[in-house]
HTML snippet that shows the backbone in 3Dmol.js (N, CA, C, O; Angstrom):
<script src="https://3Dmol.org/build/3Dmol-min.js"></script>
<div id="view" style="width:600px;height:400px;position:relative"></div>
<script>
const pdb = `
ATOM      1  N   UNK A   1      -7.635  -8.648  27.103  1.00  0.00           N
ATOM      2  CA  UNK A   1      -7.832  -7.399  26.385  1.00  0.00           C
ATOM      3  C   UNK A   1      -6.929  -7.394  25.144  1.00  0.00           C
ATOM      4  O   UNK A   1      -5.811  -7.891  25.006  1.00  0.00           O
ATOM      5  N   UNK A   2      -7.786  -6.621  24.162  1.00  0.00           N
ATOM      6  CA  UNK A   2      -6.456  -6.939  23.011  1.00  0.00           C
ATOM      7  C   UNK A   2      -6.103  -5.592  22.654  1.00  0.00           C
ATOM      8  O   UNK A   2      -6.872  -4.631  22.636  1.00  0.00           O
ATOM      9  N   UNK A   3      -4.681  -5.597  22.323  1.00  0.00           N
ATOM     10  CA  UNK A   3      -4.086  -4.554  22.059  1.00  0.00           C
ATOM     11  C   UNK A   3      -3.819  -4.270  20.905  1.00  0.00           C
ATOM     12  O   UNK A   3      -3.892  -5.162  20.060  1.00  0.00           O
ATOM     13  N   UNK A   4      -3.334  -2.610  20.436  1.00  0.00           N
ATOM     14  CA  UNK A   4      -3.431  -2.457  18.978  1.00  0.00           C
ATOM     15  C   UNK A   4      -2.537  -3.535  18.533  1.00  0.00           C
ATOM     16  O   UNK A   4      -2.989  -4.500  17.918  1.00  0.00           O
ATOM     17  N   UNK A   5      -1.461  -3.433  18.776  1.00  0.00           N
ATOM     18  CA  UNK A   5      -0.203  -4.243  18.669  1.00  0.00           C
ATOM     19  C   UNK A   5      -0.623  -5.605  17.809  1.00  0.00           C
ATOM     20  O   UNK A   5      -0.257  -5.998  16.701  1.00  0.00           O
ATOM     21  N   UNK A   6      -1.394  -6.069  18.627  1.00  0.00           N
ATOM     22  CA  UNK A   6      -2.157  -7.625  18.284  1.00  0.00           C
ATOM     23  C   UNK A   6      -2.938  -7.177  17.079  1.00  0.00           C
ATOM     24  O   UNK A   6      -2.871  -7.670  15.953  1.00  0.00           O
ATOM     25  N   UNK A   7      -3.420  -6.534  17.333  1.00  0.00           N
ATOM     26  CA  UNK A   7      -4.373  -6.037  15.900  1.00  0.00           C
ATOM     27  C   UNK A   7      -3.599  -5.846  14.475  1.00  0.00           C
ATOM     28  O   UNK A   7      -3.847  -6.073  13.291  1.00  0.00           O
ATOM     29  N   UNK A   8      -2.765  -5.423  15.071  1.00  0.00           N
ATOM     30  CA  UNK A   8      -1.960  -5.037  14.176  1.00  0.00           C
ATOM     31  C   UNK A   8      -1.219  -6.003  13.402  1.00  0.00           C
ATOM     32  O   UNK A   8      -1.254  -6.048  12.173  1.00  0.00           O
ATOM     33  N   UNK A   9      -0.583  -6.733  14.100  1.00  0.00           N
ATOM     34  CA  UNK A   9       0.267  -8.731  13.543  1.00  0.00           C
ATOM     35  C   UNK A   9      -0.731  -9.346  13.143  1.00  0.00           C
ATOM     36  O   UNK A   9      -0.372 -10.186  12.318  1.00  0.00           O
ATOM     37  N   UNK A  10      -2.011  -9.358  13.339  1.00  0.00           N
ATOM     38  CA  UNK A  10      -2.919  -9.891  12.676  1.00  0.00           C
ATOM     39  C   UNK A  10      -3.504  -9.506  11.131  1.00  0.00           C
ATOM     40  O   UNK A  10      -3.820 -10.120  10.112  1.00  0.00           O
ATOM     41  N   UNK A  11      -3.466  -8.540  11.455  1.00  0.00           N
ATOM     42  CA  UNK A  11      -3.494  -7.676  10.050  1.00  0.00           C
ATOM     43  C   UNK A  11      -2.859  -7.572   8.788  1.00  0.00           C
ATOM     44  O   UNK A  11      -3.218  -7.614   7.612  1.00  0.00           O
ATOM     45  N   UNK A  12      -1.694  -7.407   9.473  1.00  0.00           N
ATOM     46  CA  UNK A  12      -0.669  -6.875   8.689  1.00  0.00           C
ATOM     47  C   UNK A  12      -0.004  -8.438   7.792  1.00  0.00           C
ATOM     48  O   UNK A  12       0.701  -8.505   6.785  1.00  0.00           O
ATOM     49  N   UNK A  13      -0.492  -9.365   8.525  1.00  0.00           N
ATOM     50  CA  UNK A  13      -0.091 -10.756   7.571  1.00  0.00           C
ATOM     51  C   UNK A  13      -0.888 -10.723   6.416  1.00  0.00           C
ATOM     52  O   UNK A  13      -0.504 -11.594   5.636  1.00  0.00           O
ATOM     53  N   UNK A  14      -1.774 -10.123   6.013  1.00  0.00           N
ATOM     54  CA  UNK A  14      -2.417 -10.613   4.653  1.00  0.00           C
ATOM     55  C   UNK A  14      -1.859  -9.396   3.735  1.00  0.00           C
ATOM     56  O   UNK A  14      -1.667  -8.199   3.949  1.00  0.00           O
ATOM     57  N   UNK A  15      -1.711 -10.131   2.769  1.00  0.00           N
ATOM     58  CA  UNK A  15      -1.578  -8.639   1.659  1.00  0.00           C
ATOM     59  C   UNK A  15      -2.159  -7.814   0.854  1.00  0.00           C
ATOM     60  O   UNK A  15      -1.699  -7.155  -0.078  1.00  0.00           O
ATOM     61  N   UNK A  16      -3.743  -7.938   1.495  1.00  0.00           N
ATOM     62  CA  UNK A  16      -4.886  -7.331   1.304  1.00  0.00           C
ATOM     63  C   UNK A  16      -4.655  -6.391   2.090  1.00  0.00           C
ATOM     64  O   UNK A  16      -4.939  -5.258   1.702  1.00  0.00           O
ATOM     65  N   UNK A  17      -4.175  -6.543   3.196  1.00  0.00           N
ATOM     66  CA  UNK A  17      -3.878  -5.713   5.113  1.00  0.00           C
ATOM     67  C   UNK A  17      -3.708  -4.453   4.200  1.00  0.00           C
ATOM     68  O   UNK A  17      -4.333  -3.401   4.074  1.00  0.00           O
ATOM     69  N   UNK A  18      -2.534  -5.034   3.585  1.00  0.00           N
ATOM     70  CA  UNK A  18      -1.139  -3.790   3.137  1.00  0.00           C
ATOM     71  C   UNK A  18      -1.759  -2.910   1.827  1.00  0.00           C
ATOM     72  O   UNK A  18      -1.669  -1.686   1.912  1.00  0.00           O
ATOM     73  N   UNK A  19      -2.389  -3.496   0.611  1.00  0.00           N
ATOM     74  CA  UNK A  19      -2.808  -2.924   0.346  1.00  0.00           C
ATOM     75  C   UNK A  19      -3.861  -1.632   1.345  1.00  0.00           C
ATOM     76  O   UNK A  19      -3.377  -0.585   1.776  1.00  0.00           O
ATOM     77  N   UNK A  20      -4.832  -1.911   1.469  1.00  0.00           N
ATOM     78  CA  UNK A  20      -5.926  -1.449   2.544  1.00  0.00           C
ATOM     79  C   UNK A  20      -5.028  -0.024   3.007  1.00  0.00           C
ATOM     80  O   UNK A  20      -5.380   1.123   2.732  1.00  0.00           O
ATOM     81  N   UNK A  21      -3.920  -0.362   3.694  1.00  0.00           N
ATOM     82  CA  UNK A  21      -3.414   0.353   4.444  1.00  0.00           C
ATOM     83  C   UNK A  21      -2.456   1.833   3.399  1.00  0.00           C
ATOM     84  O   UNK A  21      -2.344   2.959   3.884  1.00  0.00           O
ATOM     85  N   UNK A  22      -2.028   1.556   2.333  1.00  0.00           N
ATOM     86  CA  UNK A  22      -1.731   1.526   1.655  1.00  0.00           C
ATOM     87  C   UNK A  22      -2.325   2.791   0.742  1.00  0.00           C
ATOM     88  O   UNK A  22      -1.666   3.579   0.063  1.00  0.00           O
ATOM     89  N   UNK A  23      -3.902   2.742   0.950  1.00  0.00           N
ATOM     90  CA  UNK A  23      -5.119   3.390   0.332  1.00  0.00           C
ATOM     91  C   UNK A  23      -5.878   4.347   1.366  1.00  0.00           C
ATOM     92  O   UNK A  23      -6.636   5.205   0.914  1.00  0.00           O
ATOM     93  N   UNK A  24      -5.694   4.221   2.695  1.00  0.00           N
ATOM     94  CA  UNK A  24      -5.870   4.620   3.638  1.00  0.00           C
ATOM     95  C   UNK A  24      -5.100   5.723   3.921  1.00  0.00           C
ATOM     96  O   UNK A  24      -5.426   6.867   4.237  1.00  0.00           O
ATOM     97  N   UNK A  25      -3.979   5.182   3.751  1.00  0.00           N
ATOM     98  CA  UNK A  25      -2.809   6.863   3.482  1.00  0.00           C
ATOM     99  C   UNK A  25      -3.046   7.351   2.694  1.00  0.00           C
ATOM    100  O   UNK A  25      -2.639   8.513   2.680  1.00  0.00           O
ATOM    101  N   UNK A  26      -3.596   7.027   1.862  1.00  0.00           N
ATOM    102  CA  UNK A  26      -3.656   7.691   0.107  1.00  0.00           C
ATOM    103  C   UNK A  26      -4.596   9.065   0.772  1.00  0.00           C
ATOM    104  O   UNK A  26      -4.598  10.293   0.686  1.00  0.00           O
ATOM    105  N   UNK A  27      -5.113   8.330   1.244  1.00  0.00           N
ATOM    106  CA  UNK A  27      -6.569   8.923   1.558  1.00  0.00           C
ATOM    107  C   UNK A  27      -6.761  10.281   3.164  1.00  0.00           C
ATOM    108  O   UNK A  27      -7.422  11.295   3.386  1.00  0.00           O
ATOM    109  N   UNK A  28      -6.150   9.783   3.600  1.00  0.00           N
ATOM    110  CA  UNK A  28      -5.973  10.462   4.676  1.00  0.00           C
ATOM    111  C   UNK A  28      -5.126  11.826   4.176  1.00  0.00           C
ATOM    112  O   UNK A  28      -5.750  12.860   4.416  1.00  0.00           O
ATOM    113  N   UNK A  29      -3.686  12.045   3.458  1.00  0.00           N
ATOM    114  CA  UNK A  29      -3.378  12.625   2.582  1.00  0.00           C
ATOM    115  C   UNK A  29      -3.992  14.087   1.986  1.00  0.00           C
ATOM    116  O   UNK A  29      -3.713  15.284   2.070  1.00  0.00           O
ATOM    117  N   UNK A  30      -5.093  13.156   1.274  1.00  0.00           N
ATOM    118  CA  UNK A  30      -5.547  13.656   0.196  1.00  0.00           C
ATOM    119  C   UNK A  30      -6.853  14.395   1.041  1.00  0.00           C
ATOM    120  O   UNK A  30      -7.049  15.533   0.617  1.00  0.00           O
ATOM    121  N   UNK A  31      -7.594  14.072   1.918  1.00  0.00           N
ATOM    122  CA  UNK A  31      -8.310  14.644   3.335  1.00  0.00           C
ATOM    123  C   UNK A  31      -8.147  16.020   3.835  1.00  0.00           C
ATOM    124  O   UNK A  31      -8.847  17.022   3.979  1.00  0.00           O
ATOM    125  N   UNK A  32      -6.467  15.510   4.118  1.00  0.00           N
ATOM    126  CA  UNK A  32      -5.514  16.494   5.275  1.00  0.00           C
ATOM    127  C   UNK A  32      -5.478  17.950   3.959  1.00  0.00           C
ATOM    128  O   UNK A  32      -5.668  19.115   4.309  1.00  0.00           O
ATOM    129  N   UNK A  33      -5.226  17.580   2.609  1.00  0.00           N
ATOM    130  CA  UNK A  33      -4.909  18.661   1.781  1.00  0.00           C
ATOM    131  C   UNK A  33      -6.416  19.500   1.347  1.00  0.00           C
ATOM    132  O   UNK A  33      -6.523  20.626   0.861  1.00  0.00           O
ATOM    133  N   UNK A  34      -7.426  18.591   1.684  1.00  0.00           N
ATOM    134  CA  UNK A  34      -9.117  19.294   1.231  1.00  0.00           C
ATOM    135  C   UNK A  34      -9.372  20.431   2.258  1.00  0.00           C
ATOM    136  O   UNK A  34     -10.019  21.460   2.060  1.00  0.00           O
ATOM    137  N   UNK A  35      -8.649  19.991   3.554  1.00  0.00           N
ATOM    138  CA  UNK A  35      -9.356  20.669   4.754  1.00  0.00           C
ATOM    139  C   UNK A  35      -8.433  21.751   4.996  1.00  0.00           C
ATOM    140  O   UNK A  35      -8.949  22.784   5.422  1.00  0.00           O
ATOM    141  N   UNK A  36      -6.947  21.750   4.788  1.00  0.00           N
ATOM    142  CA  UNK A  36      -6.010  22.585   4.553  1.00  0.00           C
ATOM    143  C   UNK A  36      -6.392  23.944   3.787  1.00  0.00           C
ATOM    144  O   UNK A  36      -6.232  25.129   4.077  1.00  0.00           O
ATOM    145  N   UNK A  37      -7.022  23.216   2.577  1.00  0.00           N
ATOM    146  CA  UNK A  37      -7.360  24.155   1.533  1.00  0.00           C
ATOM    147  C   UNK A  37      -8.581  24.979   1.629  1.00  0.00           C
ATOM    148  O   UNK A  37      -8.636  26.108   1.141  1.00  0.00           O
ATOM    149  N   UNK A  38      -9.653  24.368   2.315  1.00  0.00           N
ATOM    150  CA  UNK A  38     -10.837  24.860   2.882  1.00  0.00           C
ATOM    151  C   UNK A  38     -10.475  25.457   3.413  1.00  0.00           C
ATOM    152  O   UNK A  38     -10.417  26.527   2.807  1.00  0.00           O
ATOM    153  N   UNK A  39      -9.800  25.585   5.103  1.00  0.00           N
ATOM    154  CA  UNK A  39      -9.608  26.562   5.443  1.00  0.00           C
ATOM    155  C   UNK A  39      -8.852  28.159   5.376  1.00  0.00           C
ATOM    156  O   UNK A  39      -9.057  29.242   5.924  1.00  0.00           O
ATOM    157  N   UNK A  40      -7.877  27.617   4.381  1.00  0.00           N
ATOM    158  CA  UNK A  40      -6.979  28.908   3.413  1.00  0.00           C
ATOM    159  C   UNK A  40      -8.059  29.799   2.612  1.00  0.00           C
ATOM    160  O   UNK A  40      -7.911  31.014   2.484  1.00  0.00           O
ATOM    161  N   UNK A  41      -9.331  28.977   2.002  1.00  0.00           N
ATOM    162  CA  UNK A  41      -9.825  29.659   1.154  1.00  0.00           C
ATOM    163  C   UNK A  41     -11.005  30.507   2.212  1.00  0.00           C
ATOM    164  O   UNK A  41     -11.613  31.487   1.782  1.00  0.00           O
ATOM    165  N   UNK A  42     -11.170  30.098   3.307  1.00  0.00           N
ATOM    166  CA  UNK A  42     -12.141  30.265   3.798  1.00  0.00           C
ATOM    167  C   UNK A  42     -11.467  31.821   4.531  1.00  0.00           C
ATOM    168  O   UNK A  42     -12.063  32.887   4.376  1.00  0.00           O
ATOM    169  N   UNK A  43     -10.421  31.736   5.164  1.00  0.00           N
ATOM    170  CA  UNK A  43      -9.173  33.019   5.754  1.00  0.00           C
ATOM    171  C   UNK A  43      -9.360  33.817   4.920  1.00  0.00           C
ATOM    172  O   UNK A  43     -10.071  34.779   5.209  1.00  0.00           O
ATOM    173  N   UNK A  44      -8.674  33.686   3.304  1.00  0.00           N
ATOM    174  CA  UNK A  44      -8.710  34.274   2.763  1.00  0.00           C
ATOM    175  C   UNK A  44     -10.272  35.409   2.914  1.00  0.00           C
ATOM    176  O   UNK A  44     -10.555  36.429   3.542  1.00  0.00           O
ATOM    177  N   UNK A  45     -10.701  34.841   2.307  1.00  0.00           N
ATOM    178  CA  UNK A  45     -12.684  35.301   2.224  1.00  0.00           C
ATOM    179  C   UNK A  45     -12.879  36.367   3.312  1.00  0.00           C
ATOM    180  O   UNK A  45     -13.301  37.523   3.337  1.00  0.00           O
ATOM    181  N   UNK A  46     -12.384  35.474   4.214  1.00  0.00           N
ATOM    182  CA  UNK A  46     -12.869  36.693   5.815  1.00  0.00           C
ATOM    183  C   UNK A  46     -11.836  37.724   5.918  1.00  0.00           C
ATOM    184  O   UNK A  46     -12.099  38.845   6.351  1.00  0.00           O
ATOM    185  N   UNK A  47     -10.525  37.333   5.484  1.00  0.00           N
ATOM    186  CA  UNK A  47      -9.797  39.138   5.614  1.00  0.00           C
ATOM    187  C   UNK A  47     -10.485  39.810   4.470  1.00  0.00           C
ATOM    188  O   UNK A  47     -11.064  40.828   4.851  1.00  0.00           O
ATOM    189  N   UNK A  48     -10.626  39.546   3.049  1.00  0.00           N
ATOM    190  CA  UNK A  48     -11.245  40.217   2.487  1.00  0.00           C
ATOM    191  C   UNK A  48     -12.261  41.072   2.519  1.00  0.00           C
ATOM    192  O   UNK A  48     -12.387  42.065   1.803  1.00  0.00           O
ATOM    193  N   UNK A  49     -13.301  40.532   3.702  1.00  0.00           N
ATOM    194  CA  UNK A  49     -14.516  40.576   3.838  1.00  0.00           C
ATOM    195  C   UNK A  49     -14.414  41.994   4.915  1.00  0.00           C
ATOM    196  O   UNK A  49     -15.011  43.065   4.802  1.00  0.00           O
ATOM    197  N   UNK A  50     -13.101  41.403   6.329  1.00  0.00           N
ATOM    198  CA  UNK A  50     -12.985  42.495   7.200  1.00  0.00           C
ATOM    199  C   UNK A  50     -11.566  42.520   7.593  1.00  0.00           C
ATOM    200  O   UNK A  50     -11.033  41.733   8.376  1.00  0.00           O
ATOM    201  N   UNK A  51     -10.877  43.720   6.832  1.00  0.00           N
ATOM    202  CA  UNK A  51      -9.093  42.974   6.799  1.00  0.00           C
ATOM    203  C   UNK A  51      -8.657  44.036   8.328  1.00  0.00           C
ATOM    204  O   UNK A  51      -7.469  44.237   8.580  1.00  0.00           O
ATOM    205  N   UNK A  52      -9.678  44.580   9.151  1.00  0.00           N
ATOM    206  CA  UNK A  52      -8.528  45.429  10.657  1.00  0.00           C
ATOM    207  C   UNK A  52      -8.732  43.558  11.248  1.00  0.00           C
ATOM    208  O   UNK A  52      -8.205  43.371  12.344  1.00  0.00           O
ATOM    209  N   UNK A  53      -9.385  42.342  10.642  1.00  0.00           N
ATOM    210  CA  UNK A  53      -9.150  41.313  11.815  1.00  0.00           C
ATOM    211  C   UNK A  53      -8.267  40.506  11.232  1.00  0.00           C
ATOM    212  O   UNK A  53      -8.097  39.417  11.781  1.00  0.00           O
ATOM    213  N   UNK A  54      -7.481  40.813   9.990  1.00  0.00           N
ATOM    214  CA  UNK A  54      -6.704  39.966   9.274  1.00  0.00           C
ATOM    215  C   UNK A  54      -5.845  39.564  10.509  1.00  0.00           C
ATOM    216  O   UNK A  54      -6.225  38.401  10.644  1.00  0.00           O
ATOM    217  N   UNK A  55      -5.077  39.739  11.342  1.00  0.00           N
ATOM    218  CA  UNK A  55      -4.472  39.389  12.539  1.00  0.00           C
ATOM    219  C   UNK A  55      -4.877  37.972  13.222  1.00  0.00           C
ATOM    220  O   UNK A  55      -4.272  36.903  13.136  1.00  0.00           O
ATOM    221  N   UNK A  56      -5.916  38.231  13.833  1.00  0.00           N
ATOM    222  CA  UNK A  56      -7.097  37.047  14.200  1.00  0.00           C
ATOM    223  C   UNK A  56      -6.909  35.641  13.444  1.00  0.00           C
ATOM    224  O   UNK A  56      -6.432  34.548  13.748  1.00  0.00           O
ATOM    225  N   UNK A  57      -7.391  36.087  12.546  1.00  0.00           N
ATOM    226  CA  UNK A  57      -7.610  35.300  11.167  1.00  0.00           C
ATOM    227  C   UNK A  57      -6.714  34.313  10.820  1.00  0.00           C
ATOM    228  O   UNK A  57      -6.846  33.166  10.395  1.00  0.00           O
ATOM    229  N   UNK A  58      -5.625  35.122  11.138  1.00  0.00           N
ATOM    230  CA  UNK A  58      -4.682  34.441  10.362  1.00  0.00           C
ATOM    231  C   UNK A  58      -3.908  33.221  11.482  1.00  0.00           C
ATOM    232  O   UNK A  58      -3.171  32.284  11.174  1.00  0.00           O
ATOM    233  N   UNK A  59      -4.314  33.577  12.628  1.00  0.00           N
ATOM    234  CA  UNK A  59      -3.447  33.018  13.651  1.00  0.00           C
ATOM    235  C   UNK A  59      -4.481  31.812  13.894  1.00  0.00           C
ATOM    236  O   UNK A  59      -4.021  30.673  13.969  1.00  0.00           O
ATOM    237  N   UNK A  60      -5.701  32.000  14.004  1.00  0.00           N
ATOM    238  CA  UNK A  60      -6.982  30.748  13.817  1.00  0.00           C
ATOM    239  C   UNK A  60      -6.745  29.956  12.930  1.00  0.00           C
ATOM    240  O   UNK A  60      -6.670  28.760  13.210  1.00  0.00           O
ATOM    241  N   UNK A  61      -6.535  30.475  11.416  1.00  0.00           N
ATOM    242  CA  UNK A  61      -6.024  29.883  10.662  1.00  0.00           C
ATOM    243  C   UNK A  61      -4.633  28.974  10.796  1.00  0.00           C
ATOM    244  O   UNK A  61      -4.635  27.792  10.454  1.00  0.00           O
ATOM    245  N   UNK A  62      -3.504  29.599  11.298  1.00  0.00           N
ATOM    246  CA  UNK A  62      -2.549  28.310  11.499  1.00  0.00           C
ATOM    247  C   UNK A  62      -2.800  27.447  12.696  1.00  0.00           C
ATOM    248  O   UNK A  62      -2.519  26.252  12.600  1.00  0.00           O
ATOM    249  N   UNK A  63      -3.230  27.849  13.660  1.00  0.00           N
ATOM    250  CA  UNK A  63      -3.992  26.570  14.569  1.00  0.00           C
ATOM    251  C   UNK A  63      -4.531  25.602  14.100  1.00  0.00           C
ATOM    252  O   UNK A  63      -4.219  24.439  14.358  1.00  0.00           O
ATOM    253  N   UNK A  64      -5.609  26.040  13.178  1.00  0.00           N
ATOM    254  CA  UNK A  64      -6.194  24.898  12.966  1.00  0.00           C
ATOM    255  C   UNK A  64      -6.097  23.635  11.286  1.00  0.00           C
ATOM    256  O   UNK A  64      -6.616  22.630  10.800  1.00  0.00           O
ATOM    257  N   UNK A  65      -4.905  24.805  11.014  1.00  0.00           N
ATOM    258  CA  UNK A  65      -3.963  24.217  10.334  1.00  0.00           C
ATOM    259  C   UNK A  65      -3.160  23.008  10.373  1.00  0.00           C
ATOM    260  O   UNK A  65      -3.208  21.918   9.803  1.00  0.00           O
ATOM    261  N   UNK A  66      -2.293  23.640  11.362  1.00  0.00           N
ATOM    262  CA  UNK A  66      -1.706  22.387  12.278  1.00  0.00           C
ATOM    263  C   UNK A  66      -2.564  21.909  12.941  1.00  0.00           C
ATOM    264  O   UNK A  66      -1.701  21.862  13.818  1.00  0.00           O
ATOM    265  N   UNK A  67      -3.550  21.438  13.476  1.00  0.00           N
ATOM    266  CA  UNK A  67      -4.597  20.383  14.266  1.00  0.00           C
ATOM    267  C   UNK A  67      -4.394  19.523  12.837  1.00  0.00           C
ATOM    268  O   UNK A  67      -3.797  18.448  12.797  1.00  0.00           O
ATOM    269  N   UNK A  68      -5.100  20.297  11.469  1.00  0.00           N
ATOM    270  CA  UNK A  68      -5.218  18.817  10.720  1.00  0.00           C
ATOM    271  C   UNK A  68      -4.330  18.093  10.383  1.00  0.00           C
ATOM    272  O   UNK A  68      -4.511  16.878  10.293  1.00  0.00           O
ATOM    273  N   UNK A  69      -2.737  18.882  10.023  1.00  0.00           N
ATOM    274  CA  UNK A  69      -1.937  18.254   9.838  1.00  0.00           C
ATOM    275  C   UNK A  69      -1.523  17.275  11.047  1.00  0.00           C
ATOM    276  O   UNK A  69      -1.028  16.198  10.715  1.00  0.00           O
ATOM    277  N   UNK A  70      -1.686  17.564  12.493  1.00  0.00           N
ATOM    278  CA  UNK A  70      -1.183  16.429  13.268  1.00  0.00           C
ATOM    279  C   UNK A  70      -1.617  15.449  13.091  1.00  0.00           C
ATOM    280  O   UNK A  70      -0.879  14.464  13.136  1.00  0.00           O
ATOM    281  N   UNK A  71      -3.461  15.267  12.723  1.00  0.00           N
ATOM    282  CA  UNK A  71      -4.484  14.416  12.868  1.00  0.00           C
ATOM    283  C   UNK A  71      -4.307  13.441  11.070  1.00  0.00           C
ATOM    284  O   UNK A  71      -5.070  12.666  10.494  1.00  0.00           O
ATOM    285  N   UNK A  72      -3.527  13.757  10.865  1.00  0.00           N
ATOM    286  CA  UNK A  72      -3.103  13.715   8.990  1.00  0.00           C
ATOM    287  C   UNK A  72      -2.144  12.930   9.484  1.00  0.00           C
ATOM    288  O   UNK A  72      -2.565  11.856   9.916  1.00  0.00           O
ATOM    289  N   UNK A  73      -0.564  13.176   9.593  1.00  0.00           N
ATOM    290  CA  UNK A  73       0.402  12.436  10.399  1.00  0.00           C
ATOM    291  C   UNK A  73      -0.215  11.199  10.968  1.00  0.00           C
ATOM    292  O   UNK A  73      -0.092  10.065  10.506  1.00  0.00           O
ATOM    293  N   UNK A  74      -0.932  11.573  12.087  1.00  0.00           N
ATOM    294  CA  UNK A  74      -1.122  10.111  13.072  1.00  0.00           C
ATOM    295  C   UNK A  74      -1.768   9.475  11.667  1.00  0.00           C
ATOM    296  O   UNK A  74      -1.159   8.670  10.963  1.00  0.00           O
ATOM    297  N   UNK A  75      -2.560   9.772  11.502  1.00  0.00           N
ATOM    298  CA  UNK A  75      -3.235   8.695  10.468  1.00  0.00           C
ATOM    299  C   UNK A  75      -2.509   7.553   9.646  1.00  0.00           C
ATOM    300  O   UNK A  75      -2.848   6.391   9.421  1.00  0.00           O
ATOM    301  N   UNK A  76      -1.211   8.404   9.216  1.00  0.00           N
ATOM    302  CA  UNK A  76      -0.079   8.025   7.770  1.00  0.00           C
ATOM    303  C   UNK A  76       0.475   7.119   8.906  1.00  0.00           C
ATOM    304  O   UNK A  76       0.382   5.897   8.792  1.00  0.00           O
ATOM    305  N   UNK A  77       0.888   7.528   9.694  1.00  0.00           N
ATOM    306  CA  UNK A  77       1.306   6.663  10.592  1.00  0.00           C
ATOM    307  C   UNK A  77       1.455   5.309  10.819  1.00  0.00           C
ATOM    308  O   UNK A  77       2.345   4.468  10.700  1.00  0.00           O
ATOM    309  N   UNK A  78      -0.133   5.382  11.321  1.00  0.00           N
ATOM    310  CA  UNK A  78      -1.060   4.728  12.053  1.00  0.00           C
ATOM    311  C   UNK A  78      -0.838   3.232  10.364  1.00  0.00           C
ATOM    312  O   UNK A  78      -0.263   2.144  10.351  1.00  0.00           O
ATOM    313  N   UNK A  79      -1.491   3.868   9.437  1.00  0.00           N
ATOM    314  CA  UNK A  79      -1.122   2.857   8.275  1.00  0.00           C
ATOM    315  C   UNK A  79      -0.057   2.635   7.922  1.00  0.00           C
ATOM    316  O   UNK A  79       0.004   1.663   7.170  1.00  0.00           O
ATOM    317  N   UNK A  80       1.230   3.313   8.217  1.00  0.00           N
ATOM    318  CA  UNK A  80       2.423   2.520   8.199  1.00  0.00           C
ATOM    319  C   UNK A  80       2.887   1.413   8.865  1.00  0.00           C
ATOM    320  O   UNK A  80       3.496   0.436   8.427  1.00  0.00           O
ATOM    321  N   UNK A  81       2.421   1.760  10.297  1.00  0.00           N
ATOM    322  CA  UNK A  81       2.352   0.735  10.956  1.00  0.00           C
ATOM    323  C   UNK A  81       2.105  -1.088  10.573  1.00  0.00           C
ATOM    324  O   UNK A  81       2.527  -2.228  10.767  1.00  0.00           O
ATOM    325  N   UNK A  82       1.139  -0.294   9.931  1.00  0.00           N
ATOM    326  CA  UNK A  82      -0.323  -1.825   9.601  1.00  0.00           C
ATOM    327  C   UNK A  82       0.710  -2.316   8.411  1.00  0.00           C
ATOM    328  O   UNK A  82       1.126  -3.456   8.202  1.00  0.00           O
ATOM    329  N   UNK A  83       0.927  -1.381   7.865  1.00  0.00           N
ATOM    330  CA  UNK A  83       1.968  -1.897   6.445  1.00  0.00           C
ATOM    331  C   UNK A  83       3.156  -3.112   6.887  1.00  0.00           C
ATOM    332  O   UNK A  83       3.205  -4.268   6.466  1.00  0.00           O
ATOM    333  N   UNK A  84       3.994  -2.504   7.781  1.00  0.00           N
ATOM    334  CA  UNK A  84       5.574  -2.863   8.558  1.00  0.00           C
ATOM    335  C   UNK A  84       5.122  -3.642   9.382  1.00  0.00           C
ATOM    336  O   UNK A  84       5.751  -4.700   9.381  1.00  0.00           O
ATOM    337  N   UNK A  85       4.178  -3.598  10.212  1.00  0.00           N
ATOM    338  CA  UNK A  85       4.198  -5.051  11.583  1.00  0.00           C
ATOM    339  C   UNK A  85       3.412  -5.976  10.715  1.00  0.00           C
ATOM    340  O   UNK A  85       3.123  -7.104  11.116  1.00  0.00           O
TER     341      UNK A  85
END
`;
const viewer = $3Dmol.createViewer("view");
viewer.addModel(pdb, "pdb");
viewer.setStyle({}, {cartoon: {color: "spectrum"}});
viewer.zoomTo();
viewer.render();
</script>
């Protein structure tokens, strides 16, 4: 069975790997800040729309806030990894 690990030393020897990886964060990043922003603009809209649920709203809103940012993290991560091993 192969493990990330292995995947990873394999990878990470070319310096195409590193680039790749490199662009992948770029990208993941730049993702994490579209969907961030979508959903701010989208909060926004709906208290406007009905502000006795601004409460609601706002707490949905940082949930799923933080979901993308965790899923953002692992990612940066995940290509640092590939970068360093």
């Amino acid at each position: 069975m192969i493990t990330l690990s292995i995947i990873l030393q394999a990878v990470a020897t070319a310096g195409l790997a590193k680039f790749g990886a490199a662009i992948g964060a770029g990208i993941a990043a730049i993702a994490a800040a579209f969907g961030i922003g979508k959903i701010g603009a989208s909060a926004l809209e709906s208290i406007a729309r009905q502000p006795e649920a601004a409460g609601d709203i706002r707490s949905n809103m940082i949930v799923a806030a933080a979901l993308i940012e965790g899923v953002a993290l692992f990612a940066i991560i995940i290509c640092l990894l590939a970068i360093v091993l």
